[in-house]
C-alpha positions in Angstrom: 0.0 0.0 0.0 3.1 2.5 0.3 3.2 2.2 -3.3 0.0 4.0 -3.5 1.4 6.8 -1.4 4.5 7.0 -3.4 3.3 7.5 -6.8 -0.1 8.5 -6.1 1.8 11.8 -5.4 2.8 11.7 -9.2 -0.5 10.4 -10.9 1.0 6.9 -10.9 0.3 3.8 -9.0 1.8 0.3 -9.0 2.7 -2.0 -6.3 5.3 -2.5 -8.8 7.0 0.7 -8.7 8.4 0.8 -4.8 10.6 -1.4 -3.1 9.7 -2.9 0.5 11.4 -1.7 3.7 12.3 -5.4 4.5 14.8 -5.4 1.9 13.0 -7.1 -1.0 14.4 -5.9 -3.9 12.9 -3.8 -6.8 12.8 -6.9 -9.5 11.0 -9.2 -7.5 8.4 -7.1 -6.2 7.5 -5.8 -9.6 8.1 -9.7 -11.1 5.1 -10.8 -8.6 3.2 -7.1 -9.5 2.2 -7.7 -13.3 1.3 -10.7 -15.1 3.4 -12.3 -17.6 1.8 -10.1 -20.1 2.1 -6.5 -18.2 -1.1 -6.4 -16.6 -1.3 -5.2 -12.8 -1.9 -8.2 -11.1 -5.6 -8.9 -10.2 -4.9 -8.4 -6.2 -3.1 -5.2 -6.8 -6.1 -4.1 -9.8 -8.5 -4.5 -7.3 -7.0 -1.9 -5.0 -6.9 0.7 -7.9 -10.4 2.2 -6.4 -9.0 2.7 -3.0 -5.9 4.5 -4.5 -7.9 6.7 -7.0 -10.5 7.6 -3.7 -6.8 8.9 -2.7 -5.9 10.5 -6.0 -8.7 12.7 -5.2 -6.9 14.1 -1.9 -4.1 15.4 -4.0 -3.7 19.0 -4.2 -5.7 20.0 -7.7 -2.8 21.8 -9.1 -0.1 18.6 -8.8 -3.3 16.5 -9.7 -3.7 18.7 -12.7 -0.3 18.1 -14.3 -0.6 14.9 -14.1 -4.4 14.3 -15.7 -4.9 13.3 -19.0 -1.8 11.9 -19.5 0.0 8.6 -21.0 3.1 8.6 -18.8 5.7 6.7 -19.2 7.6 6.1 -15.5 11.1 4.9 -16.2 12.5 3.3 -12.6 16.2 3.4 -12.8 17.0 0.3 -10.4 19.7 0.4 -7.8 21.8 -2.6 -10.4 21.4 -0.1 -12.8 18.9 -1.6 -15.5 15.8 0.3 -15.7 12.0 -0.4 -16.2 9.6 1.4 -17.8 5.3 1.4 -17.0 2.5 3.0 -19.0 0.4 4.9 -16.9 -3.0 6.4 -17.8 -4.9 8.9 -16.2 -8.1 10.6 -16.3 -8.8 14.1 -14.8 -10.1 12.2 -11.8 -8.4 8.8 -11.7 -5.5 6.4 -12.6 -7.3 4.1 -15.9 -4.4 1.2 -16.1 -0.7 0.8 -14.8 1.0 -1.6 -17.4 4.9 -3.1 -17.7 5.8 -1.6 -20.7 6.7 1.8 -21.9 3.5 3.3 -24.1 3.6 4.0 -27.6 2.6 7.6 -28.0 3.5 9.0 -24.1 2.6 12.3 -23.3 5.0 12.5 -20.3 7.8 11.0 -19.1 8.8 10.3 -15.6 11.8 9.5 -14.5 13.1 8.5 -11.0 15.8 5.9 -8.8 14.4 3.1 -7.1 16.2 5.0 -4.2 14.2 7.6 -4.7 11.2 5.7 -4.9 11.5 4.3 -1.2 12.3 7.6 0.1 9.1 8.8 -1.1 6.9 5.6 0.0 8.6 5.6 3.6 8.4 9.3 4.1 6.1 10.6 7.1 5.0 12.9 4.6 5.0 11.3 1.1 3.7 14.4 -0.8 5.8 16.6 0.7 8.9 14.0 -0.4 7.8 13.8 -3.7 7.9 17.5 -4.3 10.8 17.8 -2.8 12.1 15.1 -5.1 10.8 17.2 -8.1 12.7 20.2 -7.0 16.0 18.7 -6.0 15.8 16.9 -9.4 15.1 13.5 -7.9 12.1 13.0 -9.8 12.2 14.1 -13.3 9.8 14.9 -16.0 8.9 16.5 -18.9 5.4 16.8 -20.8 5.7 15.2 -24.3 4.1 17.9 -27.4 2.2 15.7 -29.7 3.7 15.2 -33.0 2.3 16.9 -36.0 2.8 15.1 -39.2 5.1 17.9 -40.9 4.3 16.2 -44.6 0.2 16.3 -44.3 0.7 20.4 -43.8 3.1 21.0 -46.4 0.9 18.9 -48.7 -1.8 20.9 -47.6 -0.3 24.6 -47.9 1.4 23.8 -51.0 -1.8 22.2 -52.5 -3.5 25.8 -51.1 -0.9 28.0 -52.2 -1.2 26.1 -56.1 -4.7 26.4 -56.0 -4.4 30.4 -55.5 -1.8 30.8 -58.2 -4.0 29.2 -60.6 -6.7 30.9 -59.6 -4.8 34.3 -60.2 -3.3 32.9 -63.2 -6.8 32.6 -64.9 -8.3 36.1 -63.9 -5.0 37.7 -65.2 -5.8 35.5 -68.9 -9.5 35.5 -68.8 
């Protein structure tokens, strides 16, 4: 459940995402929190009401940024390999948590797996995830979509041709 408080903080929830006090590593938890194919497990989709009843609690103008986003959360792990989760959000809650990295992200999120269990242990795990943000701890950056340069030449040119002809004939006619 720290997990919720971790990266509920950032729009982002997944059992997956924090390492245990105990000293269970990174890899296994999130081995045990998705299914072979990247799904949340069922135990830990079955507390995604709970943590977006929390999402709710979250100041509207951190909540904000992170709404209406495809974020991909890239966890650096302490041995150095990193893994990367889809996130979706709505304006009011978190949609799906998947292991792999989306196809069309519209942020990125980037932070240590030591960072990570700072945040979920902190007394006050908002307050350590901004701090994170501001000490450069937790990184991210909003994604612009991309805009298909070739359909708007095509379409200015095919204007722009258009007009000329059209002068072209009044000057003739």
């Amino acid at each position: 459940m720290r997990l919720l408080h971790v990266l509920l903080f950032i729009g982002i929830i997944s059992s997956g995402l924090v390492v245990s006090a105990d000293g269970t590593d990174a890899q296994s938890i999130i081995t045990t929190s998705f299914t072979p194919n990247g799904e949340l497990s069922s135990a830990l989709a079955a507390q995604l009401p709970q943590a977006n009843a929390h999402f709710q609690t979250i100041p509207r103008s951190i909540r904000a940024l992170f709404a209406n986003q495809r974020i991909q959360v890239d966890l650096i792990l302490n041995d150095g390999r990193t893994e990367a989760f889809e996130v979706v959000t709505t304006t009011d809650s978190i949609e799906s948590i998947t292991r792999h990295p989306p196809a069309n992200p519209t942020m990125k999120l980037t932070l240590t797996e030591e960072t990570a269990r700072t945040i979920a242990w902190s007394e006050n795990p908002l307050g350590s995830f901004i701090h994170a943000i501001n000490s450069g701890n937790v990184r991210y950056e909003l994604i612009p979509p991309r805009i298909e340069v070739r359909s708007v030449l095509d379409g200015t040119v095919g204007f722009f041709s258009q007009f000329i002809s059209s002068i072209r004939r009044m000057l003739a006619g």
